[in-house]
N, CA, C and O of each residue as an XYZ file, in Angstrom:
344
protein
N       0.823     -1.184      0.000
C       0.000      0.000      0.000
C       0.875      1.258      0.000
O       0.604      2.264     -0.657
N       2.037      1.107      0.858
C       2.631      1.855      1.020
C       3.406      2.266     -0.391
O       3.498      3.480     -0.575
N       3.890      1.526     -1.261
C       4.311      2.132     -2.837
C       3.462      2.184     -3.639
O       3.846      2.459     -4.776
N       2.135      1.980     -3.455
C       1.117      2.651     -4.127
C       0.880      3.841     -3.838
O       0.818      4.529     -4.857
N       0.704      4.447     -2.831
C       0.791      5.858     -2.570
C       1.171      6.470     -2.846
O       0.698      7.497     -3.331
N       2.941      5.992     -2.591
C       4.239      7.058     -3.090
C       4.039      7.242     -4.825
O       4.241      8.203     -5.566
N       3.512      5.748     -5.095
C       3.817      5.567     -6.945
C       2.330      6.746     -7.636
O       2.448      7.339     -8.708
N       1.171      6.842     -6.825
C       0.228      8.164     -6.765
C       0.663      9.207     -6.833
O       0.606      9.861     -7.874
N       1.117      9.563     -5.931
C       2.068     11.275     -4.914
C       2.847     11.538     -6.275
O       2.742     12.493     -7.045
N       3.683     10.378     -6.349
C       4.255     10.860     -7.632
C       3.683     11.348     -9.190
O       4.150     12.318     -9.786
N       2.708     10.578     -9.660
C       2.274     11.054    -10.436
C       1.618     12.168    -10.193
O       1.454     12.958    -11.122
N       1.234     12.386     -9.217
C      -0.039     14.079     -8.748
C       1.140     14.729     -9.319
O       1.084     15.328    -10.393
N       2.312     14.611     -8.553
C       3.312     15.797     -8.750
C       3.258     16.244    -10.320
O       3.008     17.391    -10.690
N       3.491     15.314    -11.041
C       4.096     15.655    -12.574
C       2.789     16.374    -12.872
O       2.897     17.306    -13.669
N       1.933     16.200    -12.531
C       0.565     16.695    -12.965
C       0.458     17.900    -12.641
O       0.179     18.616    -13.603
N       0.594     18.566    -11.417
C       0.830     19.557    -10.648
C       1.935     19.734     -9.734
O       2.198     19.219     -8.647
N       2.646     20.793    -10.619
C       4.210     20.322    -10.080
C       4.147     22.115     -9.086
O       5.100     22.893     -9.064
N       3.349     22.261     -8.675
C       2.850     23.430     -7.605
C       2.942     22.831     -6.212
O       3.280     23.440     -5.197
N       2.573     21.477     -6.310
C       2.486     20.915     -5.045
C       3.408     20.010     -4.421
O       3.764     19.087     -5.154
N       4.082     20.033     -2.803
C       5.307     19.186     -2.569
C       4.930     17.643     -2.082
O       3.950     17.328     -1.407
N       5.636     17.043     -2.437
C       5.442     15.576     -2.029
C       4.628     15.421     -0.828
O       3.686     14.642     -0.684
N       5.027     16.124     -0.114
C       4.037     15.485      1.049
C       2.506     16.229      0.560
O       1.634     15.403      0.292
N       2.268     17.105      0.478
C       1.083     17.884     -0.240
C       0.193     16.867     -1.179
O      -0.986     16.568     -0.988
N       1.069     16.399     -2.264
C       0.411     15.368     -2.977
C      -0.343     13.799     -2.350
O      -1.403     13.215     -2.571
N       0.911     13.533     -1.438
C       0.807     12.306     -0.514
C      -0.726     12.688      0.147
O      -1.692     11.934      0.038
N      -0.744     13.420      0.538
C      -1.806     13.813      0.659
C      -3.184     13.869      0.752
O      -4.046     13.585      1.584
N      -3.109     14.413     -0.579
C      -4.154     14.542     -1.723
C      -4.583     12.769     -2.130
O      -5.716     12.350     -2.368
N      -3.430     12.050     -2.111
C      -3.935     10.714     -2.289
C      -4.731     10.091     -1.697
O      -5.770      9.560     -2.089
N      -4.200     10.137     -0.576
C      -4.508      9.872      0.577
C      -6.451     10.421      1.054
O      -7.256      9.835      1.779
N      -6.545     11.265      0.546
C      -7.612     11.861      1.041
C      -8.993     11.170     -0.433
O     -10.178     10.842     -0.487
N      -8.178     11.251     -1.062
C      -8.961     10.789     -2.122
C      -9.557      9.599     -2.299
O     -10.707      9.386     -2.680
N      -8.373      8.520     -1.882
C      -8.492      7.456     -1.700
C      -9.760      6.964     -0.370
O     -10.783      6.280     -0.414
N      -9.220      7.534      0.470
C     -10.284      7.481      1.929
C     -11.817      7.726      1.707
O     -12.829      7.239      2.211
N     -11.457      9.171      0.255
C     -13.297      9.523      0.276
C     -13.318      8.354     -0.467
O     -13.269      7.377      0.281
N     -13.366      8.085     -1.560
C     -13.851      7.176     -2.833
C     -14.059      5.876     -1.919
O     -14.982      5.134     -2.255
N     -13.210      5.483     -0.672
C     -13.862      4.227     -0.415
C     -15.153      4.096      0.924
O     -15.947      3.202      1.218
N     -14.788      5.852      1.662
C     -16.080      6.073      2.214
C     -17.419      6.189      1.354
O     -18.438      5.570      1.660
N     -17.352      6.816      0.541
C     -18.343      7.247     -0.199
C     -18.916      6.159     -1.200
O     -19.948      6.403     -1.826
N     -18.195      4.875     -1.359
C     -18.778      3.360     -1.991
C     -19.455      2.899     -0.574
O     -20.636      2.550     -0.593
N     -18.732      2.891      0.642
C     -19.128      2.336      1.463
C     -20.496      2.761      2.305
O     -21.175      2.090      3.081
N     -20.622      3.969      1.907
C     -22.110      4.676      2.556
C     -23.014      4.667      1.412
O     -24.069      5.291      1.536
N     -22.775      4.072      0.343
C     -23.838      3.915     -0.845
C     -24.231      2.263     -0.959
O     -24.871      1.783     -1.894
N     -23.776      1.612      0.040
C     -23.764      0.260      0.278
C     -23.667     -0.641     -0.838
O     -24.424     -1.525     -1.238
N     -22.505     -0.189     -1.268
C     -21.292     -0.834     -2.395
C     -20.993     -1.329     -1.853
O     -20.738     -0.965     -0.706
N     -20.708     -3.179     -2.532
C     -19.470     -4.189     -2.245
C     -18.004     -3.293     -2.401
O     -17.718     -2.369     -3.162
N     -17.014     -4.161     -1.072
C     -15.557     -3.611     -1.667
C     -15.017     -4.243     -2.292
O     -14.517     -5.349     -2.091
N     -15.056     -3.477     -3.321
C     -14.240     -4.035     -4.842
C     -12.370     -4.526     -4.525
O     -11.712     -5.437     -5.026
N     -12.117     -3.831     -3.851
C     -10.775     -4.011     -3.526
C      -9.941     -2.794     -4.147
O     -10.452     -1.885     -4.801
N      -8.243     -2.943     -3.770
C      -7.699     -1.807     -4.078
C      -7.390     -1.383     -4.812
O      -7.109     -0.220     -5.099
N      -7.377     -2.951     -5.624
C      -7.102     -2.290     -7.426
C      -8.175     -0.978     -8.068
O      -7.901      0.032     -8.716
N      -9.307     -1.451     -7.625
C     -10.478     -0.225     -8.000
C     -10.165      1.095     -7.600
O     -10.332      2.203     -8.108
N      -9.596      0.615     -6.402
C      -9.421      2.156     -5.282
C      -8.617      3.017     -6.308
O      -8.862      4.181     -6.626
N      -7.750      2.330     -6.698
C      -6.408      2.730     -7.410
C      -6.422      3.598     -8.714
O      -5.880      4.609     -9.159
N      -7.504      2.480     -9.149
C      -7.502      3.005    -10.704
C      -8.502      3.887    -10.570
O      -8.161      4.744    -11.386
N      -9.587      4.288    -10.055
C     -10.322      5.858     -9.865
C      -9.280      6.587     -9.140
O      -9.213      7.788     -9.402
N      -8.476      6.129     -8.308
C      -7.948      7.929     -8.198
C      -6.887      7.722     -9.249
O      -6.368      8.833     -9.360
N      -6.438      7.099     -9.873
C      -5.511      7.510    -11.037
C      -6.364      8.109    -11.991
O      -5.911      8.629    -13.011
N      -7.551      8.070    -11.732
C      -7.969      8.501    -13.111
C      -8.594     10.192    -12.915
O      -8.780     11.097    -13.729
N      -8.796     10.080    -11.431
C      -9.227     11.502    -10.980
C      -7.684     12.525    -11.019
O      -7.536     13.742    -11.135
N      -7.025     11.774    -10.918
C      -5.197     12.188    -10.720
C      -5.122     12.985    -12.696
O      -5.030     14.127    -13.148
N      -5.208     11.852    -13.189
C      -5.257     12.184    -14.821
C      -6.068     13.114    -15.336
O      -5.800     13.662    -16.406
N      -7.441     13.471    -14.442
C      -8.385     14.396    -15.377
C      -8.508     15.653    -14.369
O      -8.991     16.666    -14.874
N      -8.210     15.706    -13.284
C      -8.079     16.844    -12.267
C      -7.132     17.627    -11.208
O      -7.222     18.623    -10.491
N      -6.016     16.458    -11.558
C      -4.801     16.598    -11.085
C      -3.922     17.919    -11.159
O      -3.571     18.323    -10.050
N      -3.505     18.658    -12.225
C      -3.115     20.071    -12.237
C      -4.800     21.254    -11.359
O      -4.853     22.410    -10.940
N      -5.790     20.181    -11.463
C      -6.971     21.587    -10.545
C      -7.114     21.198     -9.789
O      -8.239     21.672     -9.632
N      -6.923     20.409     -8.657
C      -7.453     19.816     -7.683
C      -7.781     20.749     -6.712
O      -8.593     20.265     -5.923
N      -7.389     22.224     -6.376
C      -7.978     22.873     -5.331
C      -9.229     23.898     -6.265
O      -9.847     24.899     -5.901
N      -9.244     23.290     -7.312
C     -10.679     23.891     -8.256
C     -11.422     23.351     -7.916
O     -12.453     24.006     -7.764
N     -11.508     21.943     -7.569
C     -12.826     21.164     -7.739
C     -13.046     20.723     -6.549
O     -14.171     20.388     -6.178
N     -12.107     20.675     -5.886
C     -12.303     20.016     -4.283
C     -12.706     21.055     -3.328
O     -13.492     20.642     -2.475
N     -12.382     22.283     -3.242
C     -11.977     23.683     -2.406
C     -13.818     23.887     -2.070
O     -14.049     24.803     -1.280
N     -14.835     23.268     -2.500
C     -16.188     23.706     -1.724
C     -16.309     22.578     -0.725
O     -17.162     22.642      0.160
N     -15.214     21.198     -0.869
C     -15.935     20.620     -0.396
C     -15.233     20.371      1.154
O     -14.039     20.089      1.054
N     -15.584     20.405      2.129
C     -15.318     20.225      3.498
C     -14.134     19.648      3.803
O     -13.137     20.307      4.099
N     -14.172     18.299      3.746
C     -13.392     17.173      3.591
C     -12.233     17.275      2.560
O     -11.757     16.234      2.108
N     -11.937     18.037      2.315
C     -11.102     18.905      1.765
C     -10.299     20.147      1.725
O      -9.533     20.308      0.775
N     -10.407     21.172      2.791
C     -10.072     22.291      2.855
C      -8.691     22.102      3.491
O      -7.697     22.729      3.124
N      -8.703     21.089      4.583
C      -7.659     21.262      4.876
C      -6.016     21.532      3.860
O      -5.124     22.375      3.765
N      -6.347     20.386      3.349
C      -5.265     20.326      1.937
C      -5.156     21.923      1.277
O      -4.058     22.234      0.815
N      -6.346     23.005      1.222
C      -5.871     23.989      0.847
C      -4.990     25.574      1.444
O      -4.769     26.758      1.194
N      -4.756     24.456      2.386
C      -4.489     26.122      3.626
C      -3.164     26.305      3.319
O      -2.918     27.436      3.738
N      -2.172     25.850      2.832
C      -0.901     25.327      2.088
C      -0.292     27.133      1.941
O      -1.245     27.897      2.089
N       0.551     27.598      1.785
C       0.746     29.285      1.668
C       0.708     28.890      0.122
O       0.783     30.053     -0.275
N       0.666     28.345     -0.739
C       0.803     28.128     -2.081
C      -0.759     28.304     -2.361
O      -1.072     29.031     -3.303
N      -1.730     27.707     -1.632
C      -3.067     28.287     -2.091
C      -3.693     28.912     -1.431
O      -4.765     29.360     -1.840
């Protein structure tokens, strides 16, 4: 799990190279947590982590340079923006 993260963090970066490793780590991290809260309160089977994986790679791929665009209304999220960079 643990080089899945880093192998995430890393790609956020190239995507948005505004944000520092731990910043991105992050962002994974948080993403990952909602997408499997948010299957789990819609009383979704757990697919497992490969799923986990490949939606946030894919949220990484299509929102990754905006991520404090699209996330920044939502609660569960702000923290990540208090950063002096945003």
């Amino acid at each position: 799990m643990e080089d899945t993260f880093h192998d995430l963090a890393e790609e956020l970066r190239k995507k948005n190279s505004n944000l520092t490793y731990e910043e991105a780590r992050s962002w994974v991290e948080a993403l990952w947590e909602d997408f499997e809260a948010t299957r789990a309160r819609a009383g979704r089977s757990y697919k497992g982590q490969a799923v986990t994986e490949r939606i946030v790679r894919e949220w990484i791929m299509r929102f990754g340079d905006k991520l404090h665009e699209y996330f920044s209304a939502n609660p569960k999220f702000q923290h990540l923006l208090k950063g002096p960079k945003h």
